[in-house]
ZADO-1210 file (C-alpha; in nm, 4 decimals, padded with zeros to 6 digits):
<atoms>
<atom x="01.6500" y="02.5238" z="-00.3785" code="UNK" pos="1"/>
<atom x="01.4622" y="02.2948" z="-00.6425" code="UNK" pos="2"/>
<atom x="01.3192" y="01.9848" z="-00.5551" code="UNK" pos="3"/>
<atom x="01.2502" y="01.6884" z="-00.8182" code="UNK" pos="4"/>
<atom x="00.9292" y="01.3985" z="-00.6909" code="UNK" pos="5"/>
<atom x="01.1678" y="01.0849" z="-00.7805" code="UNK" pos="6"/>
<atom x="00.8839" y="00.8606" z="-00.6587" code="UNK" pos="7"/>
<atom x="00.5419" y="00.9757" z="-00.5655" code="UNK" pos="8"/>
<atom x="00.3805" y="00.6177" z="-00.4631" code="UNK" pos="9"/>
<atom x="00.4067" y="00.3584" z="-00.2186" code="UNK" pos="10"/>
<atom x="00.5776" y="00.0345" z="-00.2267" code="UNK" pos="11"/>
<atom x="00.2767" y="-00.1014" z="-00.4463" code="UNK" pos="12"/>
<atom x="00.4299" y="-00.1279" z="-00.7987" code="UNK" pos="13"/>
<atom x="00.2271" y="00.1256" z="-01.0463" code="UNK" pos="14"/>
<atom x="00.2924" y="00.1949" z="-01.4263" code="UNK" pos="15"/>
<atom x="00.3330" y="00.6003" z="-01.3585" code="UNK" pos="16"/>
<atom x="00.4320" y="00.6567" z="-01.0009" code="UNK" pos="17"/>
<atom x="00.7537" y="00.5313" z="-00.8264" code="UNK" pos="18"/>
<atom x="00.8550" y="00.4459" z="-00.4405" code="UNK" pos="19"/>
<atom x="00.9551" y="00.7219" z="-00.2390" code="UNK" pos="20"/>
<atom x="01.1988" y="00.9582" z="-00.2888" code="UNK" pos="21"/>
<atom x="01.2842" y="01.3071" z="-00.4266" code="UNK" pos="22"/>
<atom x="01.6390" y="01.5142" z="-00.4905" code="UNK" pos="23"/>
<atom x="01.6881" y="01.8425" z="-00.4063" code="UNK" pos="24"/>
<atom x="01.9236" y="02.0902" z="-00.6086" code="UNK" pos="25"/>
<atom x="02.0946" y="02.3577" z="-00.3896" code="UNK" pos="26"/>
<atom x="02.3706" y="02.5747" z="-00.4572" code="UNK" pos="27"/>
<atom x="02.6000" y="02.3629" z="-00.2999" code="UNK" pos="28"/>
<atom x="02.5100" y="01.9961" z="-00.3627" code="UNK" pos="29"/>
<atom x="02.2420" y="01.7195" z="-00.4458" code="UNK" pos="30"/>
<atom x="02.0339" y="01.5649" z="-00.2024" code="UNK" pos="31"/>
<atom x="01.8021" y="01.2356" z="-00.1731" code="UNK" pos="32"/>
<atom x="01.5619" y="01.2439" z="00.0600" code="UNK" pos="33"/>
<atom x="01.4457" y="00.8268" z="00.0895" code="UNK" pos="34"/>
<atom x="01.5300" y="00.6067" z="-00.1876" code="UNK" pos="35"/>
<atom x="01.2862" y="00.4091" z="-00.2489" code="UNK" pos="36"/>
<atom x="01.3197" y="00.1132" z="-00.4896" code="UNK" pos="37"/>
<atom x="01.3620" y="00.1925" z="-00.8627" code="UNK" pos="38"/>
<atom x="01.5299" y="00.5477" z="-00.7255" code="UNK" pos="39"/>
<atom x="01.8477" y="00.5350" z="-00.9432" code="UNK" pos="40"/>
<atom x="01.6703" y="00.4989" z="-01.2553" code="UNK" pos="41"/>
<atom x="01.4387" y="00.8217" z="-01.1776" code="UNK" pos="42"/>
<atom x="01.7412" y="00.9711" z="-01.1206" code="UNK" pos="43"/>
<atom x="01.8738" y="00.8874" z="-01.4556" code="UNK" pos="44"/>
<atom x="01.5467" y="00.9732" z="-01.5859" code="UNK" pos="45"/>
<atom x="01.5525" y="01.2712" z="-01.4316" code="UNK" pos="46"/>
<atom x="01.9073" y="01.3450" z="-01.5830" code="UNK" pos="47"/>
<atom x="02.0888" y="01.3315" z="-01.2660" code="UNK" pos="48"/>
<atom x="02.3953" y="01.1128" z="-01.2121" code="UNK" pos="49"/>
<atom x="02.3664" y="00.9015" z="-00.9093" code="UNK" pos="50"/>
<atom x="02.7191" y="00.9357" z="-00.8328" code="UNK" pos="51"/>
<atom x="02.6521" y="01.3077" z="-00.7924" code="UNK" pos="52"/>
<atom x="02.4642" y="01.2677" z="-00.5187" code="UNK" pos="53"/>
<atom x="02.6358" y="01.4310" z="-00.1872" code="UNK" pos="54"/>
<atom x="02.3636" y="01.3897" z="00.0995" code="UNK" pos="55"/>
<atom x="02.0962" y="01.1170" z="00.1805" code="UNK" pos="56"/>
<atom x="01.8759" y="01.1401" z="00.4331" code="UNK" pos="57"/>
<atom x="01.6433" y="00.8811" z="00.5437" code="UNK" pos="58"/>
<atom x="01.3103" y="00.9217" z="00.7198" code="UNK" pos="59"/>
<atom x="01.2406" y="00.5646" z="00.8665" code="UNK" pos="60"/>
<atom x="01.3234" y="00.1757" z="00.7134" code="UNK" pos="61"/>
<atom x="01.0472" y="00.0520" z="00.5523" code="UNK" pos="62"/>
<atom x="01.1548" y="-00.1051" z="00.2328" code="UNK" pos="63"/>
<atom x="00.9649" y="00.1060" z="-00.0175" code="UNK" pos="64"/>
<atom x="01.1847" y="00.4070" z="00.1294" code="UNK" pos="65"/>
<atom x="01.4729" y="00.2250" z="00.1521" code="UNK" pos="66"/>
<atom x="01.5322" y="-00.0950" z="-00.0903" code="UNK" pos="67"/>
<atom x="01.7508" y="00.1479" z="-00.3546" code="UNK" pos="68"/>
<atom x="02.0040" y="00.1898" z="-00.0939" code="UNK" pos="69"/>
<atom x="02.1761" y="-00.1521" z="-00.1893" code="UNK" pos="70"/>
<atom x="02.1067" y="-00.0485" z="-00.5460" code="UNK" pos="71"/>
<atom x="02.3266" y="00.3260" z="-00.4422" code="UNK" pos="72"/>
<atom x="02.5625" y="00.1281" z="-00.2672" code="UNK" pos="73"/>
<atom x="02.6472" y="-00.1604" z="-00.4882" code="UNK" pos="74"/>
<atom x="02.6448" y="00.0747" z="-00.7902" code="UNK" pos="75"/>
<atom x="02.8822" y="00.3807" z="-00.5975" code="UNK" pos="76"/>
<atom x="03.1448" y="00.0066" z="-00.6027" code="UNK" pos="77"/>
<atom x="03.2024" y="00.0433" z="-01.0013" code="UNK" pos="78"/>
<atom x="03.5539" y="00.0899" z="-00.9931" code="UNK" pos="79"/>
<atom x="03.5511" y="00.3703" z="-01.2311" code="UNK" pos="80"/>
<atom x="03.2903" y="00.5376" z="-01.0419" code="UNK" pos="81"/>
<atom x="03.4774" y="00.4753" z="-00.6564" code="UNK" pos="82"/>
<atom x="03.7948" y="00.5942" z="-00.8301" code="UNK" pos="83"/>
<atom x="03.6384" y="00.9335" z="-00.8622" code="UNK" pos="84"/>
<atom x="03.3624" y="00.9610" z="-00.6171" code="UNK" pos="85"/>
<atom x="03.3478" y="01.2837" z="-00.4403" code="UNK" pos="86"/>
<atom x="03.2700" y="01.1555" z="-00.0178" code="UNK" pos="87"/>
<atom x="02.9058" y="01.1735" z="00.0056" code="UNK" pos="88"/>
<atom x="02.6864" y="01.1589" z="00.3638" code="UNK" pos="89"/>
<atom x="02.3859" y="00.9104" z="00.4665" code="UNK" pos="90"/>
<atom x="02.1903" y="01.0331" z="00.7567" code="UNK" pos="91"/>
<atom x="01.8906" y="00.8613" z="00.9495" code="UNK" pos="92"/>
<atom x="01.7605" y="00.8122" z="01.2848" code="UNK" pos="93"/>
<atom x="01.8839" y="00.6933" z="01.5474" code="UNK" pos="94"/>
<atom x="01.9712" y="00.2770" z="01.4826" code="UNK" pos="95"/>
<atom x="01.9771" y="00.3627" z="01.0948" code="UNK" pos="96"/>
<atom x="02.4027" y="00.2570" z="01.1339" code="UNK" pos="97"/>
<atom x="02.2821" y="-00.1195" z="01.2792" code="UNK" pos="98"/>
<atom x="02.0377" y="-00.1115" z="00.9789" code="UNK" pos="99"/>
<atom x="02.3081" y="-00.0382" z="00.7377" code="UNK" pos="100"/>
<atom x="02.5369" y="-00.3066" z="00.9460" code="UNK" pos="101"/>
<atom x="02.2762" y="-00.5683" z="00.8458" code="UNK" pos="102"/>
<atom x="02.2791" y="-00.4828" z="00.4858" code="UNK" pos="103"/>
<atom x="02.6318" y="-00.5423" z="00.5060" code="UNK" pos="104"/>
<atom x="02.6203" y="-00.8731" z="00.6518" code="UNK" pos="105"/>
<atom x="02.3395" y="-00.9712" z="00.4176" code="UNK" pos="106"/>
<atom x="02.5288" y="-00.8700" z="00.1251" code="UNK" pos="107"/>
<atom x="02.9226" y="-00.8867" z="00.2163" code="UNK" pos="108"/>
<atom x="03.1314" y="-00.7070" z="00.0190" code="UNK" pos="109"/>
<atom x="02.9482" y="-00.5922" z="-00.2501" code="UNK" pos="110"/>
<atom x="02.7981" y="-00.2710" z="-00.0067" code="UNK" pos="111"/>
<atom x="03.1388" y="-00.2110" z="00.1192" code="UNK" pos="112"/>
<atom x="03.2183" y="00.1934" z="00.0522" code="UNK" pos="113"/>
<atom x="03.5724" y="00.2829" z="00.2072" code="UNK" pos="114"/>
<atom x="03.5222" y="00.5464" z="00.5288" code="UNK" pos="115"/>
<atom x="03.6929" y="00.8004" z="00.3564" code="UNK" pos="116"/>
<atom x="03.4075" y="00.7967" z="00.0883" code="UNK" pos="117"/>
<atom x="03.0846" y="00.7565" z="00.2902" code="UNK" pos="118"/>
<atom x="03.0359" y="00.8914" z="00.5970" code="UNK" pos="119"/>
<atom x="02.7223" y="00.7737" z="00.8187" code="UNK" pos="120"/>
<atom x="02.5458" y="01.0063" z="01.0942" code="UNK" pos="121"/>
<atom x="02.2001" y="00.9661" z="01.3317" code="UNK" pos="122"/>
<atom x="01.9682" y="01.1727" z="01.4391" code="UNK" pos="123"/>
<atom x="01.7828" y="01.1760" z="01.7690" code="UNK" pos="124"/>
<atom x="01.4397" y="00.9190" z="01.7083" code="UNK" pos="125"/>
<atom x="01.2998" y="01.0461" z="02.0389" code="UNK" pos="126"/>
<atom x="01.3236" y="01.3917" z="02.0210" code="UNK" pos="127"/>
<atom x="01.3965" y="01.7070" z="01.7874" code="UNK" pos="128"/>
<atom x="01.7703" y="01.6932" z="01.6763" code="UNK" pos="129"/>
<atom x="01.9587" y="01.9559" z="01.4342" code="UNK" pos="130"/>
<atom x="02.2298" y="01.8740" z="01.2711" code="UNK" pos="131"/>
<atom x="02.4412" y="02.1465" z="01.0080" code="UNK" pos="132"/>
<atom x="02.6307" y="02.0520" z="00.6664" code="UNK" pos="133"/>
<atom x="02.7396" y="02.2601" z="00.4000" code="UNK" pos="134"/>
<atom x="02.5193" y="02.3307" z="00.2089" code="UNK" pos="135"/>
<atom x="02.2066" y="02.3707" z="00.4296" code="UNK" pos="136"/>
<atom x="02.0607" y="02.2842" z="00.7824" code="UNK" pos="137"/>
<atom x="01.8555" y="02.0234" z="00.8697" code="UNK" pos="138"/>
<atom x="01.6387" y="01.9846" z="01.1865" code="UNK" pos="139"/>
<atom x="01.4832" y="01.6485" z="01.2063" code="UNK" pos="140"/>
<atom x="01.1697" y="01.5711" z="01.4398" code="UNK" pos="141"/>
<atom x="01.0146" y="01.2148" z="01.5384" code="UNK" pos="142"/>
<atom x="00.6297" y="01.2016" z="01.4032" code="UNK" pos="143"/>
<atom x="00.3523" y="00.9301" z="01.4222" code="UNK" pos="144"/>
<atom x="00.4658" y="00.6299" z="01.2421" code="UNK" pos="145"/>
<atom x="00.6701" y="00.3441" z="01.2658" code="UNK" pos="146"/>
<atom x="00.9911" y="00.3493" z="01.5551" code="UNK" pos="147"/>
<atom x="01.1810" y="00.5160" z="01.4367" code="UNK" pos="148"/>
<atom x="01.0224" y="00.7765" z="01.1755" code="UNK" pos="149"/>
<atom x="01.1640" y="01.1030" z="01.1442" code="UNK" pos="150"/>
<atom x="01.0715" y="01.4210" z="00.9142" code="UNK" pos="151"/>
<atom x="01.3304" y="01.6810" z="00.8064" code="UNK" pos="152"/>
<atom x="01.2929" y="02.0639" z="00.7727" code="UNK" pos="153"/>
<atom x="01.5815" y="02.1867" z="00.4950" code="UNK" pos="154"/>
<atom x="01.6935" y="02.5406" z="00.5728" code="UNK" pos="155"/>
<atom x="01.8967" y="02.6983" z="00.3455" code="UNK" pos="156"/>
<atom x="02.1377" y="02.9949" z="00.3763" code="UNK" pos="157"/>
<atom x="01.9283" y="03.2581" z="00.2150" code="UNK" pos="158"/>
<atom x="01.6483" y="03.1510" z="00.4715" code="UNK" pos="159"/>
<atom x="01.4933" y="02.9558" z="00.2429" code="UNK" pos="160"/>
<atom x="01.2601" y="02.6057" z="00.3899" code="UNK" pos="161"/>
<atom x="01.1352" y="02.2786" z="00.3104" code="UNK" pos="162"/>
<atom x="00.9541" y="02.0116" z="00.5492" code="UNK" pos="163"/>
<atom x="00.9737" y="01.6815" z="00.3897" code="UNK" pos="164"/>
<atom x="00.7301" y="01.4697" z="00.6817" code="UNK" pos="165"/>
<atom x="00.8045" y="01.0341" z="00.5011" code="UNK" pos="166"/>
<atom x="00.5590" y="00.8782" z="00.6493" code="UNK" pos="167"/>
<atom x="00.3334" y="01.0006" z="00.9141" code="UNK" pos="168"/>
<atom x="00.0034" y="01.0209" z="01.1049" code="UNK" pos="169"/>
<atom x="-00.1631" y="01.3492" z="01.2022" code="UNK" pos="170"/>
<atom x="00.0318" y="01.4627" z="01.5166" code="UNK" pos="171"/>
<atom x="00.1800" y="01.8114" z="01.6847" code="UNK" pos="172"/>
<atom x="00.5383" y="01.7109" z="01.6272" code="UNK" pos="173"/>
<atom x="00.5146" y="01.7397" z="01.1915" code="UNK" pos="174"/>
<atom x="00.3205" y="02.0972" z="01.2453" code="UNK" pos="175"/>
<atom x="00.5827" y="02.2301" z="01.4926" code="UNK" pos="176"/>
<atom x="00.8580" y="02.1774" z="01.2337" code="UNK" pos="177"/>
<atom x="00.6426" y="02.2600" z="00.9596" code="UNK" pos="178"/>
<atom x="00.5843" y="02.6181" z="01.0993" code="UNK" pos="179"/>
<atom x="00.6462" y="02.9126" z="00.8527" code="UNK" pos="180"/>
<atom x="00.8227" y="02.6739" z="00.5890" code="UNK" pos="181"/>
<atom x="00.7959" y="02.7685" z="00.2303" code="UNK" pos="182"/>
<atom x="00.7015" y="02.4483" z="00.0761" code="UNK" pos="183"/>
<atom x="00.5948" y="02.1833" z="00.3139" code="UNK" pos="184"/>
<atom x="00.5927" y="01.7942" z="00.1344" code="UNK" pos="185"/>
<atom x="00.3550" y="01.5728" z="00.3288" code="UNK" pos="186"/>
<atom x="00.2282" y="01.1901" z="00.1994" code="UNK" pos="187"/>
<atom x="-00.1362" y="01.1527" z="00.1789" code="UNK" pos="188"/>
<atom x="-00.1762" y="00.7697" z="00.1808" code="UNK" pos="189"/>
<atom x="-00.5331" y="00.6998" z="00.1737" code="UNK" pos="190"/>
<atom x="-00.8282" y="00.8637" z="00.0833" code="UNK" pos="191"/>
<atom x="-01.0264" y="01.0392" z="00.3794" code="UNK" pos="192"/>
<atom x="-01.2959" y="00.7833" z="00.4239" code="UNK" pos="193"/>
<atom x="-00.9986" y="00.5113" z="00.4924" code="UNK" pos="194"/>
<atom x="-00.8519" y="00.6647" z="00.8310" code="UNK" pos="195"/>
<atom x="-00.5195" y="00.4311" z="00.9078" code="UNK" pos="196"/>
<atom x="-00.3051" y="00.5016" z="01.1827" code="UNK" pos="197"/>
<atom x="00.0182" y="00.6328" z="01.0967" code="UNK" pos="198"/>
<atom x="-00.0933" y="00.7777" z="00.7630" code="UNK" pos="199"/>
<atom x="-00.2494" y="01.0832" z="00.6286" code="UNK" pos="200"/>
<atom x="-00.5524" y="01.1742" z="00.4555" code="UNK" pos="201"/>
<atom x="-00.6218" y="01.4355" z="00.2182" code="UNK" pos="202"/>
<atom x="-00.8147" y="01.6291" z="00.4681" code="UNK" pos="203"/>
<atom x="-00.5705" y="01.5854" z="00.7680" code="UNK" pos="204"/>
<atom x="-00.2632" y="01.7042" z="00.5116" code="UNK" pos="205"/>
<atom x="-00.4612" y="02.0081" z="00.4803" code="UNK" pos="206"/>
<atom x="-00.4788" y="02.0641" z="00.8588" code="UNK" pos="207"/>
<atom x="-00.1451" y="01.9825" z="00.9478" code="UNK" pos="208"/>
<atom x="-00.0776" y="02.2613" z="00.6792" code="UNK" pos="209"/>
<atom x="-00.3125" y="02.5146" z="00.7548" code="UNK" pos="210"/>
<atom x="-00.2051" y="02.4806" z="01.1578" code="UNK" pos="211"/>
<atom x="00.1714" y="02.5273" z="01.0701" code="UNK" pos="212"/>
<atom x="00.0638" y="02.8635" z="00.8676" code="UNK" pos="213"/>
<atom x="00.2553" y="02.7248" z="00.5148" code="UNK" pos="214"/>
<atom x="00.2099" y="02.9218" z="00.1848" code="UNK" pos="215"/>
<atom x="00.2856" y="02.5702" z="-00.0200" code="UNK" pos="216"/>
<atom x="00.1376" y="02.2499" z="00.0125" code="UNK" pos="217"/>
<atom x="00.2982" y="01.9183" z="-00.1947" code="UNK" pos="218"/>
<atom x="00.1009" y="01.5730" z="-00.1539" code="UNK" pos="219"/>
<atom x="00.2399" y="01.2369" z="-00.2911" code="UNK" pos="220"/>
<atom x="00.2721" y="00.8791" z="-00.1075" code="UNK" pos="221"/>
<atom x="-00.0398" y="00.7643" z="-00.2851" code="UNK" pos="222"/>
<atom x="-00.1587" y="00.4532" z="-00.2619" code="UNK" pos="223"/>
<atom x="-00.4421" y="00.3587" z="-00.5574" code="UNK" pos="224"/>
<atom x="-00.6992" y="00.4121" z="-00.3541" code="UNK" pos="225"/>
<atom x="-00.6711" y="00.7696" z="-00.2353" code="UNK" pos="226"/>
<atom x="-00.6041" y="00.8314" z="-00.6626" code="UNK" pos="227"/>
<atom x="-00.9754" y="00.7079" z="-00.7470" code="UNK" pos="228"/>
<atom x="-01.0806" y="01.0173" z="-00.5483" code="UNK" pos="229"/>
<atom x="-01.0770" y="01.4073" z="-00.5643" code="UNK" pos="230"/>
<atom x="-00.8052" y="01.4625" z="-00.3488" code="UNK" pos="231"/>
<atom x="-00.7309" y="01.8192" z="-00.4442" code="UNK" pos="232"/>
<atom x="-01.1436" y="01.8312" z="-00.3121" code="UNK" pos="233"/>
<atom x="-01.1018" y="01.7019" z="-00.0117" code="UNK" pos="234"/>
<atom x="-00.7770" y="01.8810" z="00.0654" code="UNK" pos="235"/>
<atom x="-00.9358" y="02.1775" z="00.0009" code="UNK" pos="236"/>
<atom x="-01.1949" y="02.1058" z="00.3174" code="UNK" pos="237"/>
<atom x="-00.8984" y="02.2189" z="00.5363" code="UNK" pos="238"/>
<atom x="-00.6206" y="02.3872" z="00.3450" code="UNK" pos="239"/>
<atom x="-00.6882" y="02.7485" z="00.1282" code="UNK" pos="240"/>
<atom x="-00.3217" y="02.7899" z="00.0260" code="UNK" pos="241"/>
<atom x="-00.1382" y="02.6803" z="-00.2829" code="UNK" pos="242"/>
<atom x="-00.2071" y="02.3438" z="-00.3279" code="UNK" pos="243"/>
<atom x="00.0542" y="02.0895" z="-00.5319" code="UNK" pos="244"/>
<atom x="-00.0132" y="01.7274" z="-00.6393" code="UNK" pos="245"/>
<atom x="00.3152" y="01.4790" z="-00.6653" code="UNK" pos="246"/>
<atom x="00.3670" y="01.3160" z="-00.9583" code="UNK" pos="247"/>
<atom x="00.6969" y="01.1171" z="-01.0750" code="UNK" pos="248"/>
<atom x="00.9524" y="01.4115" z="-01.2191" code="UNK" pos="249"/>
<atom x="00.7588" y="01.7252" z="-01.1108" code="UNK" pos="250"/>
<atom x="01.0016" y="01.9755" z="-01.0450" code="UNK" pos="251"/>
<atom x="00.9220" y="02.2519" z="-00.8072" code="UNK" pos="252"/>
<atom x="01.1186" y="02.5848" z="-00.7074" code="UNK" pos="253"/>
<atom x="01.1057" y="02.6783" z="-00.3281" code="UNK" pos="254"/>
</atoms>
């Protein structure tokens, strides 16, 4: 597996870092994990069609990891495109298909994707839920954030894992699914003198990773001000392993 950072801000517009949202290559198919706004053209950037996409899976419904959707959905219309389009998947917690319901009645016809081409599935919001496709497993977990939030843990056939937490506070939940992963992706919001709840800190990234025993830590979701600091410093109060700062297009091997 080989993941791409799409977007490794927040939903505060900034020259050099995008809204949420990274791809993952596997053997057998493309994946989005959020889609932020501005997603599709990181993708193109990226040299990725959007209409090879296969999976998306989305961790809660704020808009800065969600507002691309109508961009993915309106776009996957182009008739040339929909002629073609392999079926793809969208998967969220639990009330995501009422969320993509309202998108529909906001915007008619225009997000209208025959069944046959996208299929839509849940997850459980209230408890740990696993769910199996193709090319790779995912076990999903509520954490500390909005209702719902979700993180998912990406296991591959050769045994290979990823823990991709969105958006979350420090809690027990994101470091029992983060256990023994390979590479585990956690945002890291705000810098640690700037405790919000529902968000990470450099410092409490570094806990959550050292508690679930990972050999790879990844940090993005950062908002300007945790950027003004040393956050590979204050990481490093809590976390001795291999440490990875997001940026927009980093590609990383798991």
């Amino acid at each position: 597996m080989e993941i791409t950072i799409l977007g490794s801000g927040t939903g505060l517009p900034l020259v050099d870092r995008g809204s949420p949202a990274l791809v993952l290559l596997s053997d057998k198919g493309l994946a989005l994990f959020d889609i932020g706004p501005g997603t599709l053209r990181q993708l193109s950037r990226a040299g990725i069609p959007y209409n090879r996409i296969g999976y998306i899976f989305i961790t809660h419904f704020h808009p800065d990891h969600t507002a691309d959707l109508v961009h993915f959905l309106f776009a996957t219309r182009h008739p040339p495109d929909l002629a073609k389009r392999e079926p793809f998947v969208i998967t969220g917690p639990q009330g995501f298909k009422d969320f993509h319901k309202g998108l529909e009645k906001a915007y008619g016809k225009w997000l209208n994707i025959p069944p046959e081409i996208m299929e839509i599935r849940e997850l459980a919001a209230a408890r740990k839920d696993k769910i199996g496709y193709e090319a790779f497993d995912i076990i999903s977990q509520p954490v500390k954030h909005s209702d719902p939030s979700i993180a998912y843990r990406v296991e591959d056939p050769s045994g290979k894992s990823l823990v991709y937490s969105g958006d979350t506070g420090f809690c027990p939940e994101i470091i029992d699914l983060a256990k023994g992963s390979d590479l585990l992706i956690l945002e890291c919001a705000l810098p640690d003198n700037t405790k919000i709840e529902g968000h990470l800190t450099p410092s409490l990234a570094g806990k959550i990773a050292t508690q679930a025993g990972v050999r790879r830590l990844l940090l993005s979701h950062f908002y300007p001000d945790v950027l003004e600091t040393d956050i590979a410093a204050e990481c490093r109060k809590t976390f001795d392993g291999e440490l990875i700062l997001g940026r927009d297009l980093l590609q990383v091997r798991v």
